[in-house]
C-alpha positions in Angstrom: 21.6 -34.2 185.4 21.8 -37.8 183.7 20.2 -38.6 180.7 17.7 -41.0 182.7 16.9 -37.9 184.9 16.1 -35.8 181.4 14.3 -38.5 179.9 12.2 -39.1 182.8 11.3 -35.3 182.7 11.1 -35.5 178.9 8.4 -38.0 179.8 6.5 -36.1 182.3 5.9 -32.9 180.1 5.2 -35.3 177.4 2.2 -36.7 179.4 1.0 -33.3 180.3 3.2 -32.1 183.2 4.6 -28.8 183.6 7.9 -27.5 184.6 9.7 -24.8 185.5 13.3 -24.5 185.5 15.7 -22.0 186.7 19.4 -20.9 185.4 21.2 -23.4 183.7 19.1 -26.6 184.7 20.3 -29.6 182.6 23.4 -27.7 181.4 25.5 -30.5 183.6 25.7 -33.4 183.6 25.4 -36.2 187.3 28.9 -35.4 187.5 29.0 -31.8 187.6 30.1 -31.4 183.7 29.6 -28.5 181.7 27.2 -29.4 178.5 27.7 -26.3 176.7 23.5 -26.7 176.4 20.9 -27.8 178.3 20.0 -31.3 178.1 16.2 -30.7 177.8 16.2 -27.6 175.2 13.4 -29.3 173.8 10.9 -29.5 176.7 12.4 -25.8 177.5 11.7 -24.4 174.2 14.9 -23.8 173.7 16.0 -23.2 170.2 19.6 -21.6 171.0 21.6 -20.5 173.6 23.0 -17.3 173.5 25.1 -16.5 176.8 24.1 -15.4 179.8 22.9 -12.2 181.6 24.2 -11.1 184.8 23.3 -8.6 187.3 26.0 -7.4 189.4 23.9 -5.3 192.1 21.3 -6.8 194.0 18.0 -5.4 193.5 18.7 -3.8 190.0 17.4 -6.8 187.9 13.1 -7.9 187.9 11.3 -10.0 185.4 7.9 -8.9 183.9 5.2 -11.7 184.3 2.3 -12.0 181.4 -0.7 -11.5 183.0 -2.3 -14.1 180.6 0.5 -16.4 181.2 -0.1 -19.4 183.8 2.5 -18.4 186.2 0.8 -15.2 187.2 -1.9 -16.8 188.6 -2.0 -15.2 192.2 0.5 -12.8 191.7 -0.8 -9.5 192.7 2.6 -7.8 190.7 3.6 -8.2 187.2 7.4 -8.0 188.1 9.2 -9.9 190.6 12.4 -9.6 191.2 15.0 -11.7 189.3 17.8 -13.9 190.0 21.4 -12.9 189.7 22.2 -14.8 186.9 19.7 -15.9 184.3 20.1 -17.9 180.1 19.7 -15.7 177.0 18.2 -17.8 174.4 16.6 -18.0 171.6 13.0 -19.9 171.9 12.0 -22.4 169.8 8.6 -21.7 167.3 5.6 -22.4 169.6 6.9 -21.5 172.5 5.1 -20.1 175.4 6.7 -17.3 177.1 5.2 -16.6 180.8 7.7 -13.7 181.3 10.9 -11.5 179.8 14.0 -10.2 182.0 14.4 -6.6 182.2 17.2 -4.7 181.5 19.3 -3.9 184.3 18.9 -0.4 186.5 21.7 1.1 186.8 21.6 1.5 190.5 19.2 -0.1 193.1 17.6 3.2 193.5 15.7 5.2 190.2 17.0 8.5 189.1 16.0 11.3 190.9 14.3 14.0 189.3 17.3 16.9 188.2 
């Protein structure tokens, strides 16, 4: 992402749009280069980056939605099912979370009862 693409989105939320990003959006640069950060941490309310989380069987990882947030509007479940990779981070003060990542099942399938 150039910095004219990040300021023009800067700009956007600034003026009352919303976004939604997913994985490492803005952590490269128009030329495919690695950041080390995202370039819009501030729109994201991102205060740190702390790694990544990765889950290595499909179907083992969901994400719980807020039912007060604005992203579950219409959702009839409060967990969808979660990409394979996903940012740990730290948010900034103020920020609004719509949903958290679960933890990882251990198999596709839950334990049966012994």
């Amino acid at each position: 992402m150039s910095r004219e693409t990040a300021a023009n989105i800067r700009s956007f939320v600034e003026n009352g749009g919303r976004i939604l990003a997913t994985f490492d959006t803005g952590f490269y640069d128009e030329k495919g280069r690695y950041l080390g950060k995202s370039g819009l941490e501030d729109v994201l309310g991102i205060q740190k980056t702390d790694g990544t989380i990765e889950y290595g069987t499909p179907g083992t990882g969901f994400h719980r939605i807020r039912k007060d947030s604005w992203m579950a509007h219409g959702l009839s479940a409060d967990l969808i099912p979660s990409p394979s990779l996903a940012v740990r981070f730290t948010p900034s003060s103020g920020t609004q979370i719509p949903g958290v990542y679960l933890r990882p099942m251990e198999s596709r399938y839950v334990a049966l009862p012994t």
